[in-house]
N, C-alpha and C positions, 0 to 999 in steps of 0.2 A: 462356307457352303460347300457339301461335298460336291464332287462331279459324279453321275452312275452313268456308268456301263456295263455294257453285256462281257460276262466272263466268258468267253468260247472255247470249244476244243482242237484236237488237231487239224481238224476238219473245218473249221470256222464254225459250225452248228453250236446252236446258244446253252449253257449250262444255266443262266441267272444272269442276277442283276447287281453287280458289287459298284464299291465306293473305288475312283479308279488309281487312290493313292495305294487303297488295300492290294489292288490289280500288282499294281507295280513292285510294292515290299515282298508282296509273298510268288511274284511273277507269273501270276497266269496272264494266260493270253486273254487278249482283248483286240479291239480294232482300232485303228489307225486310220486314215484318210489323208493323202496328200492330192496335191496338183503340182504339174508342172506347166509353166504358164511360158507362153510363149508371143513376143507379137510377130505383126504382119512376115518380115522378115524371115522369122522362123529362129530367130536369137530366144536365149532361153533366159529368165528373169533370175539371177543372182541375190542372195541377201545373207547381211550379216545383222545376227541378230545381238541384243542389248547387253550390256554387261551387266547389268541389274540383276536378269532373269537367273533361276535358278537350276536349269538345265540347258548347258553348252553355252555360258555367258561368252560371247565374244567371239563367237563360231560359225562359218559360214555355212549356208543352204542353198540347193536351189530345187527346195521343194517345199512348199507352203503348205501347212495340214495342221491336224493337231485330231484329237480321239474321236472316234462316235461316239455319240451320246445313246442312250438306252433308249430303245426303238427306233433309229435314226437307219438311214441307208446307207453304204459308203459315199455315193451321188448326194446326197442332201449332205451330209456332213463335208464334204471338198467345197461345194456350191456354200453352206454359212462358212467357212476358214476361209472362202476367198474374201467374201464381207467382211469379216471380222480383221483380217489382217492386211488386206492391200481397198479397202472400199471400194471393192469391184462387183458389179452382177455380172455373170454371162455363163452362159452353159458352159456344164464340166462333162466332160467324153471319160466313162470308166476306160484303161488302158489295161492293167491286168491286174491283179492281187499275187502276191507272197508271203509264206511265213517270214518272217524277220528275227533274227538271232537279238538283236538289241543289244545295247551298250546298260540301258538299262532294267530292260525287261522283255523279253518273247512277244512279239504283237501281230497281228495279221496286218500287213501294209496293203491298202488299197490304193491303187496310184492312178490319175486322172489328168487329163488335160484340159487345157483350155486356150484361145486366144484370147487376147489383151492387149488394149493398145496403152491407155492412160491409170496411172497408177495411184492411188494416196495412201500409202501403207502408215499402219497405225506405229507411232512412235514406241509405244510396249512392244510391239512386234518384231519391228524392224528399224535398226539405225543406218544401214547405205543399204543401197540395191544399182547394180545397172543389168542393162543386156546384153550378155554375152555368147558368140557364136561358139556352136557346138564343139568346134578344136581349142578353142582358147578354156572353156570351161572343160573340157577332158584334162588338160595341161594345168589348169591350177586348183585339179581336182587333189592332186598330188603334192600342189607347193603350198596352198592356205591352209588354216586350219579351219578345215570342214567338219562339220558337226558326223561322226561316224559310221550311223546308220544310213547314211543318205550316200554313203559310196558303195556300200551295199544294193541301194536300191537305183543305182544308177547303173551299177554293171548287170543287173535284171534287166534295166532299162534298154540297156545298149543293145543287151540279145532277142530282143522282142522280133519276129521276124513280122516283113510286111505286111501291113492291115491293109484293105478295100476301105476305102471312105469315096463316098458319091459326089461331098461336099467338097470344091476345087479350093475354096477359103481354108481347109485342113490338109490338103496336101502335102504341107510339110511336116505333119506330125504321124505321117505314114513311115514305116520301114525303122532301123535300128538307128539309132543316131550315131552321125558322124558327117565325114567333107561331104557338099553336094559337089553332083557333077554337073 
């Protein structure tokens, strides 16, 4: 069964509706949707995903996503990839969007967060995960083998300057990441 989504431009505005293997051979842009999940702590959720899979078998992440679906939102599509891959509900907070160069195709990356306390990530998904605080995952951002795009979207991540959030339970998903003081 195909997957469709929305082909977009430079600009993320929609051209159509393609199949999203086509997306990727012939690389037009399409959307992307991650999260970064985080719990109380403010530690960031790690995963390596399965050797089976057919894209980055054995590769670490620490960003949960996977495409929008054709008419879906970045927000709806972060909120079903958290179901689908860790069986989590809870609200996804957009964080920002970028073009993404890709390892295997141009995408617009929508990046989102969330807290999270309790985990069951789907076996197809993921085969380990822990929580790692912000200086330990910068340090073996460099030493595992990290799936490529995702150091890309981590040094986007890191420059984000301080956000307003009213919400004190989000606190630490304010400002660029690194040591607290």
């Amino acid at each position: 069964m195909s997957e469709l989504v929305e082909r977009v431009d430079e600009q993320d505005h929609v051209l159509g509706i393609v199949d999203r293997g086509e997306a990727i051979r012939k690389r037009w842009l399409h959307r992307v949707a991650t999260i970064v999940c985080r719990d109380a702590e403010g530690r960031i959720l790690v995963h390596r995903r399965p050797e089976n899979v057919s894209r980055f078998p054995g590769q670490y992440n620490w960003l949960l996503g996977g495409a929008v679906d054709a008419g879906e939102t970045y927000e709806d599509a972060a909120a079903r990839e958290l179901a689908e891959e860790l069986g989590v509900r809870a609200p996804v907070r957009f964080a920002f969007k970028f073009l993404c160069h890709g390892v295997i195709s141009p995408y617009w990356l929508g990046v989102h967060e969330a807290v999270i306390e309790t985990v069951a990530p789907s076996p197809s998904e993921i085969t380990w995960h822990d929580w790692l605080p912000e200086p330990t995952l910068r340090q073996v951002l460099h030493q595992w083998p990290f799936v490529p795009d995702c150091r890309e979207a981590f040094t986007q991540y890191a420059a984000l300057p301080e956000r307003p959030s009213g919400d004190p339970a989000q606190a630490h998903l304010r400002g660029p990441i690194g040591p607290r003081t």
